[in-house]
C-alpha positions in Angstrom: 51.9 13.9 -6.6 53.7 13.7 -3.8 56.5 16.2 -3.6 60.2 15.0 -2.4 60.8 16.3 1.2 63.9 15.5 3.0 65.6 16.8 6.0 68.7 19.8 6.0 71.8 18.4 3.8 74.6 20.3 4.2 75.1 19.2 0.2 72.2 22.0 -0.6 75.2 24.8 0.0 77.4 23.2 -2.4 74.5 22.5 -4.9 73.8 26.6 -4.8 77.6 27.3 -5.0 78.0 25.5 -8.0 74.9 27.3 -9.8 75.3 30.5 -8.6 79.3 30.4 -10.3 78.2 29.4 -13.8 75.0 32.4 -12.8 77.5 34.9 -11.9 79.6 34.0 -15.3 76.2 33.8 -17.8 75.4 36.9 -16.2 78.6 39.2 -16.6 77.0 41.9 -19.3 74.5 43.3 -16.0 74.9 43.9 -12.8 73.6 41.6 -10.7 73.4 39.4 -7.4 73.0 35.9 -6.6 71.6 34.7 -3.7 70.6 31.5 -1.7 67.4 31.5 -0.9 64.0 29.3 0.5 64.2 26.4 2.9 67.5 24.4 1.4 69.4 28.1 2.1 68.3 27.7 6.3 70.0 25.2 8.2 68.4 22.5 10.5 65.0 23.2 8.1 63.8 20.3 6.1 63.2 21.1 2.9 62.4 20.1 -1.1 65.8 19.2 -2.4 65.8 21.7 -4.9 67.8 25.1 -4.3 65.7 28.4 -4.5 67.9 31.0 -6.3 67.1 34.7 -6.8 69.2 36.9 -8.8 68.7 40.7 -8.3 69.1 42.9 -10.3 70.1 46.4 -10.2 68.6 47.6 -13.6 64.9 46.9 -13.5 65.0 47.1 -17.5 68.2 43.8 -17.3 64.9 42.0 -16.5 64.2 41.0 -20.2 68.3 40.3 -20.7 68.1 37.4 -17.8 66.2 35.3 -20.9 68.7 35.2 -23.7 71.7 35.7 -21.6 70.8 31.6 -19.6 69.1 30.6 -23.1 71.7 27.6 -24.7 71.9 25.8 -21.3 70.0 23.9 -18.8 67.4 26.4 -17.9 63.5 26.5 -18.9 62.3 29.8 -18.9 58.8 30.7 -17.6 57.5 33.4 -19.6 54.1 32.3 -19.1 54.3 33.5 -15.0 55.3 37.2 -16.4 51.5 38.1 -16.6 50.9 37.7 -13.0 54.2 38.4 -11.9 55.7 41.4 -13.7 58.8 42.5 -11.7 59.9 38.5 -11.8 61.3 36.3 -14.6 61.3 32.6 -13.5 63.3 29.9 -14.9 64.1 25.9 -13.7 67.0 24.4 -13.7 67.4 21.2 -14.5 69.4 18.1 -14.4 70.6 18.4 -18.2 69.7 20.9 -21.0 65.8 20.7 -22.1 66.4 19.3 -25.5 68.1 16.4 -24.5 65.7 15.9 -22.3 62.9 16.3 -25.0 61.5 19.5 -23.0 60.8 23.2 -24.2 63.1 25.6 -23.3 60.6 28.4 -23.3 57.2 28.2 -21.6 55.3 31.1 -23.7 52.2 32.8 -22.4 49.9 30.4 -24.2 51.7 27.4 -23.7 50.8 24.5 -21.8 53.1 23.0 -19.4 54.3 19.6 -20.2 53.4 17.4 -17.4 56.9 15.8 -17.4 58.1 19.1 -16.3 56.7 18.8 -13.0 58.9 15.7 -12.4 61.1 17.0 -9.5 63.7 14.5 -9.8 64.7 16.2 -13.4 65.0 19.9 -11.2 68.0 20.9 -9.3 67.2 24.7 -8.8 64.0 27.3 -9.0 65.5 30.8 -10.6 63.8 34.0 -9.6 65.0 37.1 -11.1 63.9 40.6 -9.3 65.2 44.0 -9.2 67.1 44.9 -6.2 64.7 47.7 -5.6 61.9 45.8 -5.6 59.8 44.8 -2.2 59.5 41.1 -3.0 63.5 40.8 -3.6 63.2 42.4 0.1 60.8 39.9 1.3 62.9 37.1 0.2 66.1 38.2 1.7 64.7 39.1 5.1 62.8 35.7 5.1 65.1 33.8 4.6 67.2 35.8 7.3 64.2 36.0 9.9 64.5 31.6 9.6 68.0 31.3 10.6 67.8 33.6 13.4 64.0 33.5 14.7 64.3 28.9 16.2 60.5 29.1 17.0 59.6 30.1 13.8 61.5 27.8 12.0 60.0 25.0 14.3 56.8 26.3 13.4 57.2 26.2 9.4 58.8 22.8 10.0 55.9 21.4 11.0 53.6 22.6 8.5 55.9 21.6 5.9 56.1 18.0 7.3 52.3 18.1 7.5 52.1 19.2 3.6 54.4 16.7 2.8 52.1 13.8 3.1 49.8 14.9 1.2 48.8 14.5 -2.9 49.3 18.0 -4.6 48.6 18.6 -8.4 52.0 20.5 -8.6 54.5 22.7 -6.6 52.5 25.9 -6.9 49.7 24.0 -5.1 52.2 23.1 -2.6 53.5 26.5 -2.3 49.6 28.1 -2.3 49.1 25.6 1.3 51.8 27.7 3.0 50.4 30.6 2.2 48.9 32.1 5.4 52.0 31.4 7.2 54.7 32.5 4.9 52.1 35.9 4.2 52.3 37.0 8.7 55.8 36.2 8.8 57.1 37.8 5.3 55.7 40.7 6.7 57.4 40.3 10.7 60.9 39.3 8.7 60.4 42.7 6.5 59.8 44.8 9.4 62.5 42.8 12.0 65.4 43.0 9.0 64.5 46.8 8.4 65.1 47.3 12.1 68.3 45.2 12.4 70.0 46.0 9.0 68.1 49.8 8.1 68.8 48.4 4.2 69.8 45.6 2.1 73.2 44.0 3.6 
């Protein structure tokens, strides 16, 4: 497939708005954050037009809540991606709830994943809960950061991106595998530069 690619909308800030106040309301029994996150959260960067999301968590064990407290609206959850990524529960949002558009739900550990469910036009957001504590909640924050301030490096991940773009990819996480190398050295430059600038989590 080729994945949708489209250049900075200032509509993506609204889009998160509007998810991150039902989020904030769904998730009212924990304590939690949400944040903007990815390439539709950093101005002037082109982007797929689906807002990344990650709510953190302060309770490490609210991790296994995050599931039954979205469950009843338009979010699939990922349980399947808890083997390989334990400190993260992953959900989509999409365009209506899954049942009325004749989709799981749930995504358990043995479960295939329907092929209609990589249709990005049925997608409006990618959910990633982590704890606050954890390094990878870091690593998204300060990323997402080191973008908006760092214009050579967001030229530089432009261009890959547009490159990618072009091409045929079996799904997003092939996509997302392609970028790999890049995101891996500058993840690790945006940890160290947002330690120095912030000394902890703003």
């Amino acid at each position: 497939m080729i994945l949708p690619f489209e250049p900075y909308n200032p509509i993506w800030k609204a889009n998160f708005d509007s998810i991150q106040h039902e989020l904030l309301a769904l998730l009212k029994p924990i304590r939690s954050r949400v944040d903007h996150i990815g390439s539709t959260a950093v101005e002037g960067l082109s982007a797929k037009p689906i807002i990344d999301i990650l709510i953190g968590l302060e309770e490490e064990n609210d991790l296994d809540l995050i599931p039954f407290l979205l469950q009843g609206k338009c979010y699939v959850y990922y349980e399947k991606y808890n083997e390989d990524m334990p400190y993260r529960r992953f959900f989509v949002a999409l365009i209506d709830r899954p049942e009325v558009l004749g989709l799981p739900a749930h995504i358990a550990p043995d479960d295939e994943i329907p092929v209609r469910l990589h249709d990005h036009s049925l997608r409006i957001a990618h959910i990633h809960s982590i704890p606050t504590s954890s390094v990878h909640w870091l690593r998204h924050i300060a990323f997402r950061d080191y973008l908006r301030v760092h214009e050579e490096v967001r030229g530089q991940y432009q261009v890959i991106k547009e490159k990618l773009a072009l091409q045929q990819w079996k799904d997003g996480n092939d996509y997302n595998d392609a970028k790999d190398e890049f995101l891996k050295e500058h993840e690790a430059k945006a940890v160290e530069w947002y330690k120095k600038v912030y000394g902890t989590i703003k």
